[in-house]
C-alpha positions in Angstrom: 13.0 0.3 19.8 10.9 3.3 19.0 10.8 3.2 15.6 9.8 -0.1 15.6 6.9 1.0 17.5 6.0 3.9 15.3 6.1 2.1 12.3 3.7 -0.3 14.1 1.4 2.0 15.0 2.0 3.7 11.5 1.3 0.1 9.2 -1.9 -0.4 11.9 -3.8 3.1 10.8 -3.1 2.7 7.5 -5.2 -1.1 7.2 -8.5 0.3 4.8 -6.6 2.9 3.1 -8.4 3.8 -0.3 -5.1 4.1 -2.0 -3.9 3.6 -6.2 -0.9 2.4 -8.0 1.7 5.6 -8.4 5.0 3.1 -9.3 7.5 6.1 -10.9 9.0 3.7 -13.2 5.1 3.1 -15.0 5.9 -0.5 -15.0 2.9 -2.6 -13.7 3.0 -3.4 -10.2 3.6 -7.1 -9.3 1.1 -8.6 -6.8 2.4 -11.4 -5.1 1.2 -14.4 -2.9 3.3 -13.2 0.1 6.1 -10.4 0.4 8.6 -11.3 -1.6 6.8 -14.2 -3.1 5.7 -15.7 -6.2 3.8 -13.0 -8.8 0.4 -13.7 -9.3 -0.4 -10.3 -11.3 0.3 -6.9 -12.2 -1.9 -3.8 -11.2 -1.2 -0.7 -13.5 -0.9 3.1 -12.9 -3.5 4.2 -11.4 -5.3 1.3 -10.0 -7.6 2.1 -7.3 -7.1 -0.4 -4.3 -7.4 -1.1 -0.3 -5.2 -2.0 2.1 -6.1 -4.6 4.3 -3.3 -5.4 6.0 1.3 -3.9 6.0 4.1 -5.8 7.2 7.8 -5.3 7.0 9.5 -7.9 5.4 12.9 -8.0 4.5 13.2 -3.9 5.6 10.5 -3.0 3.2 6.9 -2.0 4.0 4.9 -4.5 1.9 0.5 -4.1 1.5 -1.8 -6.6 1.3 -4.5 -5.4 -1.3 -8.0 -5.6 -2.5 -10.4 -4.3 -5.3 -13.9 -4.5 -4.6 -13.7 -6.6 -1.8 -11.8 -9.0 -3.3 -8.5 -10.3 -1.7 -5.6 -9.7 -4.4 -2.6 -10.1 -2.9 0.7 -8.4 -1.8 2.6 -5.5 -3.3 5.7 -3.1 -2.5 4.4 0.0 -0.1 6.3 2.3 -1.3 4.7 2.2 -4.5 1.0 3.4 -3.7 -0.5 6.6 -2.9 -3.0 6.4 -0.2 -5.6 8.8 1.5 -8.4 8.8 3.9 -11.8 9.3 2.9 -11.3 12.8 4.0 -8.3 13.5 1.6 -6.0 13.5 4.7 -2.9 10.9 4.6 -3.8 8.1 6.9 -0.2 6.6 7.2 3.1 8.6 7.1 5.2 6.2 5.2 3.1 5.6 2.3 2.7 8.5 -0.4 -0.2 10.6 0.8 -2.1 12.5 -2.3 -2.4 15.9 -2.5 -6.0 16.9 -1.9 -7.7 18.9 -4.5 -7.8 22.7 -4.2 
């Protein structure tokens, strides 16, 4: 029951994430309609995006993304790097960037 709760409070804090597309495999990301559902584009390496909203589906940690303010769609977690304004990691499960020196 408590790590259900973490990742809760984890997927909540990380909602308006500036994050980008770091998939390892440098295949284009699918974005999908709903977790798990239908593609409706690719994002490639290094796309900058938000996060609006996380959900576990499925046991995965999907994001629901946007690009400048515009709504895009759903994507696998695992495979963006995201960081606070302040360079600082704002949610544990995701990939946080390494800030500059």
């Amino acid at each position: 029951m408590a790590a259900v709760t973490l990742f809760a409070a984890a997927a909540q804090s990380a909602s308006g994430a500036d994050c980008i597309v770091a998939d390892p495999t440098a295949t284009p990301l699918n974005v999908r309609a709903e977790p798990q559902g239908r593609v409706l584009s690719v994002l490639g390496n290094g796309t900058a995006v938000q996060v609006v909203e996380e959900r576990a589906h499925g046991g995965k940690r999907w994001a629901k993304v946007a690009r400048n303010g515009k709504a895009l769609g759903w994507v696998f977690a695992a495979y963006l790097d995201c960081a606070a304004a302040d360079g600082k990691s704002k949610s544990a499960p995701m990939h946080p960037r390494t800030p500059p020196p």
